[in-house]
Wavefront OBJ file of the C-alpha trace (Angstrom):
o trace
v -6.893 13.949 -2.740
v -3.059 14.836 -3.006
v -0.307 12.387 -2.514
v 0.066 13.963 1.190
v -3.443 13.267 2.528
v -3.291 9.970 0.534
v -0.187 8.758 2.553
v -1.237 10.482 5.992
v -4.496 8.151 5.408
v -3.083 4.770 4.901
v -0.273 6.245 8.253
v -3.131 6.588 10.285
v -4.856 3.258 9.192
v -1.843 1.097 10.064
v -1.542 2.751 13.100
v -5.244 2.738 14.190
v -4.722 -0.869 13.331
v -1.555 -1.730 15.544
v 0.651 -2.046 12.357
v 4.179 -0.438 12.980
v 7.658 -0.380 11.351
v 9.012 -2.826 9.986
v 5.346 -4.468 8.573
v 4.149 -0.805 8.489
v 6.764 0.354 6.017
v 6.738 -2.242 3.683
v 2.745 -2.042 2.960
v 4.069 1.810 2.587
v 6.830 0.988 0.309
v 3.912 -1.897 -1.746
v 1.971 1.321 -2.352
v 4.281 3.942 -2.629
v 7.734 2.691 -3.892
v 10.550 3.482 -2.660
v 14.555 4.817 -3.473
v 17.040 2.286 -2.772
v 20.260 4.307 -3.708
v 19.510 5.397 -7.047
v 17.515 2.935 -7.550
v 13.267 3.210 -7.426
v 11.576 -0.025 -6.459
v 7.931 1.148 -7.590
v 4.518 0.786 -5.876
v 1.340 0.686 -6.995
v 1.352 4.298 -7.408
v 3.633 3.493 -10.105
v 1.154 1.578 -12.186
v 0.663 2.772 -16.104
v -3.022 2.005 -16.200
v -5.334 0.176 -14.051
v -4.944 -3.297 -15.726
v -1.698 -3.044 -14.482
v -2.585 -1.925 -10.833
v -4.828 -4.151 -10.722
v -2.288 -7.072 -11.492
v 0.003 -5.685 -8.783
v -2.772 -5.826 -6.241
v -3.401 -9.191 -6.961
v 0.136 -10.458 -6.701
v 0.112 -8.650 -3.013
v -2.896 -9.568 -1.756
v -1.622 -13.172 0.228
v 1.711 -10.985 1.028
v -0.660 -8.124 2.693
v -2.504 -10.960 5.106
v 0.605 -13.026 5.780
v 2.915 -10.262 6.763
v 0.326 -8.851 9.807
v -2.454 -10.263 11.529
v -4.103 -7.230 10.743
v -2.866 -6.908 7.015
v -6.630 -8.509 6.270
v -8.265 -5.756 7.422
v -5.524 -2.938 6.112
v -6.593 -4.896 2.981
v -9.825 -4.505 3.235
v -9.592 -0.923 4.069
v -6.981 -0.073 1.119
v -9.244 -1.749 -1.418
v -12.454 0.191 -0.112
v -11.050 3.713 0.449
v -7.902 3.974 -1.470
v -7.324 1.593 -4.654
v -9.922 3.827 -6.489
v -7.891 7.105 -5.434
v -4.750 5.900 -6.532
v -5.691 3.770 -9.398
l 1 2 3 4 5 6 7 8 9 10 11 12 13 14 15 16 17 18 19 20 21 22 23 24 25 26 27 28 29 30 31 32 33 34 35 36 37 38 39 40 41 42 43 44 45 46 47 48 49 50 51 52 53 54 55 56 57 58 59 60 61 62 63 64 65 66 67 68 69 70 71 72 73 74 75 76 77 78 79 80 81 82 83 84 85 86 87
């Protein structure tokens, strides 16, 4: 699945799930990175092999459940349908 349907995916799931902005784009920006000036503040996308994803996922996991009361379930979701896909 390209990048596109990947992000329109994990949109819809936050939304479906009553997660919006700010909460909503910071799970984004967890996965996806983002630009800060010329700065990039990587994502998981951004991992170099999946030790390394894997490591990341781990160290967001208690961030993911905190920042939401429905970051459980987006994490339940992202690591049934999408960690695989990105990895």
């Amino acid at each position: 699945m390209c990048d596109i349907h990947v992000k329109d995916n994990i949109d819809s799931k936050l939304t479906e799930l009553g997660i919006r902005a700010p909460a909503a784009e910071e799970y984004q920006a967890d996965i996806f990175g983002k630009n800060i000036g010329s700065s990039r503040q990587p994502g998981l996308i951004d991992s170099s092999n999946p030790a390394e994803f894997d490591t990341k996922m781990e160290s967001l996991k208690e961030e993911w459940k905190k920042r939401h009361p429905q970051g459980g379930r987006f994490l339940m979701y992202f690591n049934k349908y999408k960690a695989d896909e990105i990895t």
